[in-house]
Every structure is written in C-alpha cells, then in structure tokens.
C-alpha positions in Angstrom: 0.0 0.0 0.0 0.8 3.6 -0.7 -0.3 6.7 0.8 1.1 10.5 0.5 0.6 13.8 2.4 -2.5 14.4 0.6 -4.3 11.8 2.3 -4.1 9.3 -0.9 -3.9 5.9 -0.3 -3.0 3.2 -3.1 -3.1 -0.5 -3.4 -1.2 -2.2 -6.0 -3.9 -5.1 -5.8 -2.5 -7.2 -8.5 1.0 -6.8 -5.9 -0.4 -7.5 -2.4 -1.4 -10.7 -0.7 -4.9 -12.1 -0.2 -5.9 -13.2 2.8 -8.0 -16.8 3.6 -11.7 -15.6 3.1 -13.6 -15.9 6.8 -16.2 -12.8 6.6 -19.2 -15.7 7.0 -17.8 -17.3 9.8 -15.4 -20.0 8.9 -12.1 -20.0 6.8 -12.4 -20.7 3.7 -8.7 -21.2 1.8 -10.3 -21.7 -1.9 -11.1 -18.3 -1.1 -8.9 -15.1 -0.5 -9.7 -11.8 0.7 -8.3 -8.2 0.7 -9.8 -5.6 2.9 -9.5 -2.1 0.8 -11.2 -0.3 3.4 -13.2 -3.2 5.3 -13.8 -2.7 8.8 -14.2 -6.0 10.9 -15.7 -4.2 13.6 -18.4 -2.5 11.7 -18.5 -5.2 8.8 -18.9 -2.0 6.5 -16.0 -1.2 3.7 -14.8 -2.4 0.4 -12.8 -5.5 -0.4 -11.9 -7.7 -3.1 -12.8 -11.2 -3.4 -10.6 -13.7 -5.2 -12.4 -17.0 -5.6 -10.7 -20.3 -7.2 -12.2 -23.1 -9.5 -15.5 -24.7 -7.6 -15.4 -22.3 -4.9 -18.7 -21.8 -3.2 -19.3 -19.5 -0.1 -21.3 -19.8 2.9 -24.5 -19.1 2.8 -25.5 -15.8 4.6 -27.8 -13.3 5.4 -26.8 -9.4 5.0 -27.3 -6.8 7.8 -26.5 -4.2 5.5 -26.5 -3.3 1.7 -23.9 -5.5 -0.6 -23.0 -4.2 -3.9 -20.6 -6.0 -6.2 -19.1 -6.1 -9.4 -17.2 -8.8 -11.1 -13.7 -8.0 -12.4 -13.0 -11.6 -13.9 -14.4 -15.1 -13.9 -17.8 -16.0 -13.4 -20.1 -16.5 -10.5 -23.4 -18.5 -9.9 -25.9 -17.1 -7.1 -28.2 -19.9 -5.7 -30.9 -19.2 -7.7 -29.0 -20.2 -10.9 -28.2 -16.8 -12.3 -24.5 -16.5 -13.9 -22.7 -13.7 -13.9 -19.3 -12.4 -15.9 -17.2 -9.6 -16.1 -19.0 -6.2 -15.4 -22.0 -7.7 -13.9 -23.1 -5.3 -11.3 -24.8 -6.8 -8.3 -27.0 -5.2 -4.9 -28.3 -7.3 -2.4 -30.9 -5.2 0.1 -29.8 -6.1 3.5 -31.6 -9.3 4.6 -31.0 -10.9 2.0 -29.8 -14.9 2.2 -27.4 -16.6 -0.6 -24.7 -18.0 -1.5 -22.4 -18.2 -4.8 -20.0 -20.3 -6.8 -17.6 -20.1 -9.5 -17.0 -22.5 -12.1 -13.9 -21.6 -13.1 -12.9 -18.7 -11.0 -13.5 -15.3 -9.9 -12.5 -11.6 -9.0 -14.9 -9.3 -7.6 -15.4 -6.4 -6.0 -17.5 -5.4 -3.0 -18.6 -2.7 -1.0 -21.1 -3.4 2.5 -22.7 -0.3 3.4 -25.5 0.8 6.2 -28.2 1.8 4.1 
C-alpha cells in the first residue's frame, strides 16, 4: 500500500497478498480476501474477493447493503443466475445466498449501512 501527504492511499492489488476468506464465519482457503477499506468491527468497507475453481461460499444473510461487481471469472448465485465480467450486483440487506464459480473469480464489493 501507498499513501502520501494528501491523504491518498494506493493498493497495487494485482502486488499485495490475499488473505483466507472468513467474513461468513469459517475460513475458507479456496477463497482469499483483501480488505481495501473493510472494517471488521463494523463489517462495513470495500474489499476484493478472489475465488478459485468450484469455490462456493457460505451461505448468509446481509445486515447491510452489498454491492458488487465482477472484475474476472464468473459467479453462480443460488438461484441459478450467472454472472461475468462487469456484472453489477446489490443485495438489500436481509437478504440470504450464497455463490459459486466454475472456473474462477474476481470481484469487488462494497457493505454499506443503508
């Protein structure tokens, strides 16, 4: 990460390490994480989401509003629905799913209070 007198901060994502994905309670290694601006206090933030082939994640409900966007791959929500790159997502919160990869995935979210 980067960050200048101007309050800037940069993340070379494509240069940084994931971390094991664990936001829905357990770890999950076929999963990785990075926490952009992610607070694990307030569960509110941006990160990026790094799935591998066959991946799936726990199924969960959301307290507040997710919004995501797929960078590379694709991903299957529980109800069948397949989305690619530049698919735009927004789950109101209490909302419950899951979702899957086939072959792999890079996303972006952001959890906000709405």
């Amino acid at each position: 990460m980067e960050s200048n007198s101007a309050g800037r901060r940069i993340v070379k994502t494509n240069k940084v390490d994931f971390e094991i994905y664990d936001l829905d309670g357990k770890p999950q290694p076929e999963i990785e994480l990075l926490r952009l601006s992610y607070d694990l206090q307030t569960r509110r933030g941006t990160y990026m989401m790094r799935m591998a082939a066959g991946a799936q994640t726990v199924e969960h409900t959301h307290k507040f509003r997710e919004e995501y966007v797929i960078l590379e791959g694709d991903l299957v929500e529980n109800d069948g629905t397949v989305l690619g790159p530049g698919d735009y997502v927004c789950f109101a919160p209490g909302t419950r799913h899951y979702s899957r990869t086939n072959e792999g995935c890079l996303l972006i979210a952001f959890d906000w209070k709405e």
